[in-house]
DSSP file (Angstrom, degrees, kcal/mol; ACC not computed):
  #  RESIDUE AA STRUCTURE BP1 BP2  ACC     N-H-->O    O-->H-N    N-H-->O    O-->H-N    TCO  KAPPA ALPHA  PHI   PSI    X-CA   Y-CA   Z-CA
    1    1 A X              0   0    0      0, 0.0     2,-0.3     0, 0.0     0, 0.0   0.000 360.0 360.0 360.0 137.8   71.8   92.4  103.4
    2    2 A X        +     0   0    0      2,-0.0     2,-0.2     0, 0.0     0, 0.0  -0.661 360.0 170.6 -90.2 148.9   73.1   93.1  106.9
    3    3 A X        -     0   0    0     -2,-0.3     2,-0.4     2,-0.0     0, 0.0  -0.661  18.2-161.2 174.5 132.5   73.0   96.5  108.6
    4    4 A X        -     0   0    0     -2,-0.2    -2,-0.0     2,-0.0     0, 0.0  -0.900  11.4-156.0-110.7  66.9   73.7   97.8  112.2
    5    5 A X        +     0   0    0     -2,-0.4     2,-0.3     1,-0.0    -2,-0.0  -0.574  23.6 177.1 -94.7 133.2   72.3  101.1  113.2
    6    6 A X        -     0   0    0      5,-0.0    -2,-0.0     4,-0.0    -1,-0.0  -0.992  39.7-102.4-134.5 156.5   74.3  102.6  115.9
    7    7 A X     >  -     0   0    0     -2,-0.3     4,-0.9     1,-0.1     0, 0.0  -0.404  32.1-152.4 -38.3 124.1   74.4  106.0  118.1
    8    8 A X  T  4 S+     0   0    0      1,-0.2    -1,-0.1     2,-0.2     0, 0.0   0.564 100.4  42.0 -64.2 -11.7   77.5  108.1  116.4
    9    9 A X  T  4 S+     0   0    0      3,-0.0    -1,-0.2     1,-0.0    -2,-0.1   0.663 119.5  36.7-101.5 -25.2   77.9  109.5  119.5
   10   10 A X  T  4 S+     0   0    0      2,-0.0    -2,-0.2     0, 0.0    -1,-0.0   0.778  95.4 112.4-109.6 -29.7   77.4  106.4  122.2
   11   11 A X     <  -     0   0    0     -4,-0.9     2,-0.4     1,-0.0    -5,-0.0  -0.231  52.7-158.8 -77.4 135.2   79.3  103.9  119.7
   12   12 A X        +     0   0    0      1,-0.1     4,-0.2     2,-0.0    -3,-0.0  -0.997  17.1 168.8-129.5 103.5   82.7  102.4  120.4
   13   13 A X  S >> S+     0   0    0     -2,-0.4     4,-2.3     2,-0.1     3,-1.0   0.744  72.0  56.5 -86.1 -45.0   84.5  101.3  117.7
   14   14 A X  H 3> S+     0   0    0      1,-0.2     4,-0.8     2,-0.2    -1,-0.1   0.892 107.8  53.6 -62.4 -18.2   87.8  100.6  118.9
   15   15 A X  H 3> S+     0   0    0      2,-0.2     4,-0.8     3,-0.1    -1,-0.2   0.544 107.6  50.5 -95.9   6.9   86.3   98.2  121.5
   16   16 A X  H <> S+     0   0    0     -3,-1.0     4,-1.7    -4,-0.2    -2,-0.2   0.694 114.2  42.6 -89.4 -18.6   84.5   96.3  118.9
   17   17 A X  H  X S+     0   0    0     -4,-2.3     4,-3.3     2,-0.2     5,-0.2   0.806 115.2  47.6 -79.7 -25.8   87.4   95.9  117.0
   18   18 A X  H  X S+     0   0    0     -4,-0.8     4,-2.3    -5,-0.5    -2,-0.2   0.969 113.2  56.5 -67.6 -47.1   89.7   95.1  120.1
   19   19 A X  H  < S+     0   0    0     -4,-0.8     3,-0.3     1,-0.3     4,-0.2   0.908 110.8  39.5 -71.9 -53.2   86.8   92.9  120.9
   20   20 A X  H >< S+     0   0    0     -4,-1.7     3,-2.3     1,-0.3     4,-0.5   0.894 106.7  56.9 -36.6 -67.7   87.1   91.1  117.7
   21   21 A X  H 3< S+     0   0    0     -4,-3.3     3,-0.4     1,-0.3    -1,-0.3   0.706 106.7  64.1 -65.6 -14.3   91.1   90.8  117.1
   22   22 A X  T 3< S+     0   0    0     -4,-2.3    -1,-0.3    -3,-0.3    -2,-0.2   0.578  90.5  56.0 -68.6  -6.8   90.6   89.0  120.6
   23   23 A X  S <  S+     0   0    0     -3,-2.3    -1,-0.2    -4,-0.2    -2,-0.2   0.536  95.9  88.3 -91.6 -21.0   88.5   86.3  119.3
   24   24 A X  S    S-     0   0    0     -4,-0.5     2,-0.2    -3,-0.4     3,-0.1  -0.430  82.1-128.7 -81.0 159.6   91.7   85.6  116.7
   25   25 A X    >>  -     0   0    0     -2,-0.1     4,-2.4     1,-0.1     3,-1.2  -0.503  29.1 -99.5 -99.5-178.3   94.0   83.4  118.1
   26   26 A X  H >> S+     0   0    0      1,-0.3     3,-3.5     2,-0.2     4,-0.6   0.910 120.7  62.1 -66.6 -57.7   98.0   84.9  118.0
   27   27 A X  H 34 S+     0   0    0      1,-0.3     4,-0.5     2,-0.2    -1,-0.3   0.597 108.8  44.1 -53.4 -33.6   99.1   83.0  115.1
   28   28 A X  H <> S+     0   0    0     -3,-1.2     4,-2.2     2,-0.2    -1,-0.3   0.728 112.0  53.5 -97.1 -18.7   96.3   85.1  113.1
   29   29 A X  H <X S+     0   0    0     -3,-3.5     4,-1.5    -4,-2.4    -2,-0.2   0.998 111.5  42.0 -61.1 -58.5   97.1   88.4  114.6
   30   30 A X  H  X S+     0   0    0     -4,-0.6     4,-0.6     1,-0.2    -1,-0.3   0.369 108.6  60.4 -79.8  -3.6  100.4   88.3  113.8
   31   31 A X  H  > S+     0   0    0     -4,-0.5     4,-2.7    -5,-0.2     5,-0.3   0.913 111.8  41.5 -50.2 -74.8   99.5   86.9  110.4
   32   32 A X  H  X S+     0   0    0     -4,-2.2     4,-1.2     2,-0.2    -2,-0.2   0.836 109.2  54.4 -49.9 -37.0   97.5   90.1  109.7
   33   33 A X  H >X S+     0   0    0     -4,-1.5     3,-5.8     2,-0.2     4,-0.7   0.876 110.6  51.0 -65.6 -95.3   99.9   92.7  111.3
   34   34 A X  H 3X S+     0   0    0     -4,-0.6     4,-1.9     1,-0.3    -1,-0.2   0.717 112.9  44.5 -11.8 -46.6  103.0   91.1  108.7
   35   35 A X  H 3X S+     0   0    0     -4,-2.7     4,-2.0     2,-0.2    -1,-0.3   0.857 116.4  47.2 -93.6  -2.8  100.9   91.4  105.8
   36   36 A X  H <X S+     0   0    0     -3,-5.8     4,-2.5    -4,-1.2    -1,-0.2   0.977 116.9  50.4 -59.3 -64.8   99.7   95.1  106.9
   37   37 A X  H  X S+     0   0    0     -4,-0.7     4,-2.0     2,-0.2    -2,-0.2   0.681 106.6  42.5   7.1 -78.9  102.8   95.3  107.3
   38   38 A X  H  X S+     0   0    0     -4,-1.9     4,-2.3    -5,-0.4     3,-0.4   0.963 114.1  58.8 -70.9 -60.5  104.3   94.2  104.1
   39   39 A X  H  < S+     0   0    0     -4,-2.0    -2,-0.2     1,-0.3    -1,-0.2   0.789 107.8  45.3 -13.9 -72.6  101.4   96.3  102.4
   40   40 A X  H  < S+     0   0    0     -4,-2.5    -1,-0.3     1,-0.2    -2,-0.2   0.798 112.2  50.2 -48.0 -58.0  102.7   99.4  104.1
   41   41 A X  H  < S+     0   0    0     -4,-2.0    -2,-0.2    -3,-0.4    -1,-0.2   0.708  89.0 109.3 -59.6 -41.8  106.4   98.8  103.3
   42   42 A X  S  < S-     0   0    0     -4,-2.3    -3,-0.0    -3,-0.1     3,-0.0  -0.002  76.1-104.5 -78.0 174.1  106.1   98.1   99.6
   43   43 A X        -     0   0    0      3,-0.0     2,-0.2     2,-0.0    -1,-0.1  -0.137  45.2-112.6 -58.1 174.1  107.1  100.0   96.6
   44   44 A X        -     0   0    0      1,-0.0     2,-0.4     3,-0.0     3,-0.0  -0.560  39.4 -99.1 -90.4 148.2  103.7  101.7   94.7
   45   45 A X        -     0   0    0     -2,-0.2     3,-0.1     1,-0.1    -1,-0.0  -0.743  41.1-115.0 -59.5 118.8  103.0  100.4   91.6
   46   46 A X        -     0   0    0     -2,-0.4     2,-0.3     1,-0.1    -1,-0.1  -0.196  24.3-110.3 -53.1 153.1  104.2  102.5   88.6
   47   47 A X        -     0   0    0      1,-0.1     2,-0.7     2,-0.0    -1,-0.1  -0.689  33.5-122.9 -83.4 159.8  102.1  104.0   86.3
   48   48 A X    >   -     0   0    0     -2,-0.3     3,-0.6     1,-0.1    -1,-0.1  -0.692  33.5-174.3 -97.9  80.3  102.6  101.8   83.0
   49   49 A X  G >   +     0   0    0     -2,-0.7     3,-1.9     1,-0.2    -1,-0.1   0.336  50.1 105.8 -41.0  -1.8  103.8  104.9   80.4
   50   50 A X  G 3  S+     0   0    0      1,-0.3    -1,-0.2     3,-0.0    -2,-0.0   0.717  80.4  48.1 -79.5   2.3  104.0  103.0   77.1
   51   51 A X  G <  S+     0   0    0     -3,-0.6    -1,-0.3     2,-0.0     2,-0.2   0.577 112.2  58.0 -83.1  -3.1  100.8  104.5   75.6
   52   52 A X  S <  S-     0   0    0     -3,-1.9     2,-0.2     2,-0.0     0, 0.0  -0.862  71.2-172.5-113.3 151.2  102.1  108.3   76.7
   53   53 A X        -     0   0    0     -2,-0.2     2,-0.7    -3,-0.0    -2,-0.0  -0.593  38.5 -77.3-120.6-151.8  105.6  109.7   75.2
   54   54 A X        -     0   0    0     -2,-0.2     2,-0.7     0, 0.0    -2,-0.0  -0.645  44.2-126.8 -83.9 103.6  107.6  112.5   75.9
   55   55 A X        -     0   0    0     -2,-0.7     2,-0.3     2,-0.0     0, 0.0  -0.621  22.2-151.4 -59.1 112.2  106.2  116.1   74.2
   56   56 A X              0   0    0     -2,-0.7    -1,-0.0     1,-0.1     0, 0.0  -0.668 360.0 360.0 -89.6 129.9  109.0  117.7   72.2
   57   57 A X              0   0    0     -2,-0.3    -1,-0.1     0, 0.0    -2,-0.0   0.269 360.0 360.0 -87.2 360.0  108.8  121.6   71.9
């Protein structure tokens, strides 16, 4: 197991992640953004109702 203890306070995450998506080359950025993307854009799943019906009063 891996594990990182860092200051909450001194700790930069957005320039370890900037640091990171700079080690990808563009073809893989823009690979990830599209499927974020895509993610983002599509419909929700439905719930699947055929075990519940309708109650009648």
């Amino acid at each position: 197991m891996v594990s990182n203890k860092v200051n909450m306070l001194t700790h930069d995450q957005g320039f370890e992640d900037l640091q990171y998506w700079l080690t990808k080359s563009p073809i893989e950025r823009l690979a990830c953004v599209t499927y974020l993307v895509k993610q983002y854009h599509s419909k929700p799943l439905r719930m699947d109702k055929t075990k519940y019906g309708k109650i009648k009063f």
